[in-house]
C-alpha positions in Angstrom: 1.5 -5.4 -2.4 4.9 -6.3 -3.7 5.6 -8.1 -7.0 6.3 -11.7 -5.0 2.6 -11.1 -4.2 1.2 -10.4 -7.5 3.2 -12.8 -9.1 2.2 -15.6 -6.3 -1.2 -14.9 -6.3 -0.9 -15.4 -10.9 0.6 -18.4 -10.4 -1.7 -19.7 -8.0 -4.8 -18.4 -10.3 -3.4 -20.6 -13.6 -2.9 -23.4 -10.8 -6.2 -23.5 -10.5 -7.6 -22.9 -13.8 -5.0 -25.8 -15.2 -6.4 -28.4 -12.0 -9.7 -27.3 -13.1 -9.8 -28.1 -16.8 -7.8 -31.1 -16.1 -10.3 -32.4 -13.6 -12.7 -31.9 -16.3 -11.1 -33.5 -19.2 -9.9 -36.3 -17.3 -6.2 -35.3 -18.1 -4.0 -36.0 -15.3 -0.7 -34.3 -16.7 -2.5 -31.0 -16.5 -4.4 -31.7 -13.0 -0.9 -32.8 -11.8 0.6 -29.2 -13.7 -2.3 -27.2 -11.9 -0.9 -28.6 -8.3 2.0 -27.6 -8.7 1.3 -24.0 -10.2 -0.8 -23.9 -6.7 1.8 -25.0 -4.7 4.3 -22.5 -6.2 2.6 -19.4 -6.2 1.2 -20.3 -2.7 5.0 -20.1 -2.0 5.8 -17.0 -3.4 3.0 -15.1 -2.3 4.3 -16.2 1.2 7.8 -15.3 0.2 6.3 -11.7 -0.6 4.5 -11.5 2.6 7.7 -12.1 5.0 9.4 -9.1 2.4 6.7 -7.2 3.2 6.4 -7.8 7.1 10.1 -7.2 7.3 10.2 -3.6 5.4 7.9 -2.7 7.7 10.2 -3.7 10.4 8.1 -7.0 12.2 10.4 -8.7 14.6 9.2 -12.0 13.3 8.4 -11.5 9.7 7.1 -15.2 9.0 4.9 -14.6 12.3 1.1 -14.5 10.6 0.2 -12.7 14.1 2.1 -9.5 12.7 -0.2 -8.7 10.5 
């Protein structure tokens, strides 16, 4: 696991935890906040994959199929 990984799959946990709380206390700025962190981390943790899938020399690292 490469550090895009770890670091998507943080920012996807405080995504949740933040939409969480949010949905809770009824506070939309921090539901809205917990999206995005989602969204984000989601992103790097894919960025991370496609590193991953091309050091270890996929033809088509954004190809899920490599795996």
């Amino acid at each position: 696991m490469n550090k895009d990984q770890r670091e998507g799959i943080k920012e996807e946990l405080k995504g949740y935890v933040n939409k969480g709380i949010g949905s809770i206390t009824g506070n939309e700025g921090r539901k809205a906040k917990g999206e995005a962190q989602i969204t984000t981390g989601d992103n790097r943790k894919e960025l991370g994959d496609q590193t991953e899938n091309i050091e270890k020399g996929k033809v088509d690292p954004g190809n899920p199929s490599n795996l």
